[in-house]
N, C-alpha and C positions, 0 to 999 in steps of 0.2 A: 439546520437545513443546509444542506451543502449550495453553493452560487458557481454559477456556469467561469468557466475559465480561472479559478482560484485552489489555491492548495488545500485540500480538503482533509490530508492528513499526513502522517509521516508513520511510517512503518518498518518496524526491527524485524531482524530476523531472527529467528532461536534456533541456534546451531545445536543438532542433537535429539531435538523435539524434545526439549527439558522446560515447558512453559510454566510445570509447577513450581520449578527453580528461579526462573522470572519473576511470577506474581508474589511469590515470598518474597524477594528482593525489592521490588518497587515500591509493597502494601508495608513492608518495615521501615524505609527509607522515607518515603514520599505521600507514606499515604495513600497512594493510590487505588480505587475499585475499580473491580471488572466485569465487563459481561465476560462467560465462555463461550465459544463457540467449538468447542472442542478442538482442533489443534490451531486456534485463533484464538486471542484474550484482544476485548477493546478497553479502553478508556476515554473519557473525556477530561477526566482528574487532574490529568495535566496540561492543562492551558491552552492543548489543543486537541483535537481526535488522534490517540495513538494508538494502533494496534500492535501486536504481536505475532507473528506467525514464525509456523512450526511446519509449514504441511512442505511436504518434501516431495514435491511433483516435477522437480523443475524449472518452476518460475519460479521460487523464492531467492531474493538477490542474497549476498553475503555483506551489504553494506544500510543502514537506514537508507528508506525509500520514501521519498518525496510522493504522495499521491493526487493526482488535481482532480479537480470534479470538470465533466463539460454536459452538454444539455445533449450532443449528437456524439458518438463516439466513432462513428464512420469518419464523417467529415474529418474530425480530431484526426486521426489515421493518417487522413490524406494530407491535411496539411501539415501533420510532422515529416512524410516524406518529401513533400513538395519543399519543404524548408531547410532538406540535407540532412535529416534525423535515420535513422536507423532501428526498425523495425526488431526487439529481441524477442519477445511474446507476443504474437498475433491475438487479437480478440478471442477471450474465452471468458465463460463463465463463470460464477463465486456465487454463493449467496447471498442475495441482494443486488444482484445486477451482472456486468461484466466489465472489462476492463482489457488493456493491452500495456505493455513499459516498452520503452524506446529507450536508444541514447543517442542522447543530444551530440553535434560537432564537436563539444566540448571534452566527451566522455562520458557524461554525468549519465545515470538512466535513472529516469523516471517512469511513473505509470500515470496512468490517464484514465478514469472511471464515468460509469453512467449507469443508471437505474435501468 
């Protein structure tokens, strides 16, 4: 069950949409099982919620992506810009809820999710 203001998962990117090349790689190395979501693979296998994505819209970053869970995802919004953050994906929809990624003053972009 995800908790309000805490990392809720970290997320690769699959340059190419080659996820089948992924999940061979991780289920040989590591062991690890997947749900599919068709251009998404989850896991919890590894230590923490990892997913995978492939889907090529846009918003998929080129670097692993830190994802936080929070209880309001507006609010979240507002106080990433209030706090100097920078707006790269406006709230949009997924599968299970929606979400928006910033980059922090630092450069780092994260995303920020809600049911």
């Amino acid at each position: 069950m995800p908790e309000h203001n805490r990392i809720d998962l970290i997320e690769f990117p699959v340059g190419g949409g080659d996820l089948a090349a992924a999940r061979v790689f991780y289920e040989a190395v590591f062991a690890w099982r997947f749900t599919d979501y068709g251009e998404y693979l989850d896991t919890s296998d590894s230590g923490v919620t990892a997913g995978f994505n492939a889907v090529d819209d846009g918003t998929r970053q080129r670097q692993p992506l830190a994802v936080l869970y929070v209880d309001d995802l507006e609010a979240a919004r507002e106080r990433v810009t209030d706090a100097g953050g920078t707006i790269r994906h406006d709230i949009y929809e997924f599968p299970g809820g929606r979400r928006f990624h910033f980059v922090d003053p630092a450069g780092n972009e994260l995303a920020v999710w809600s049911q």
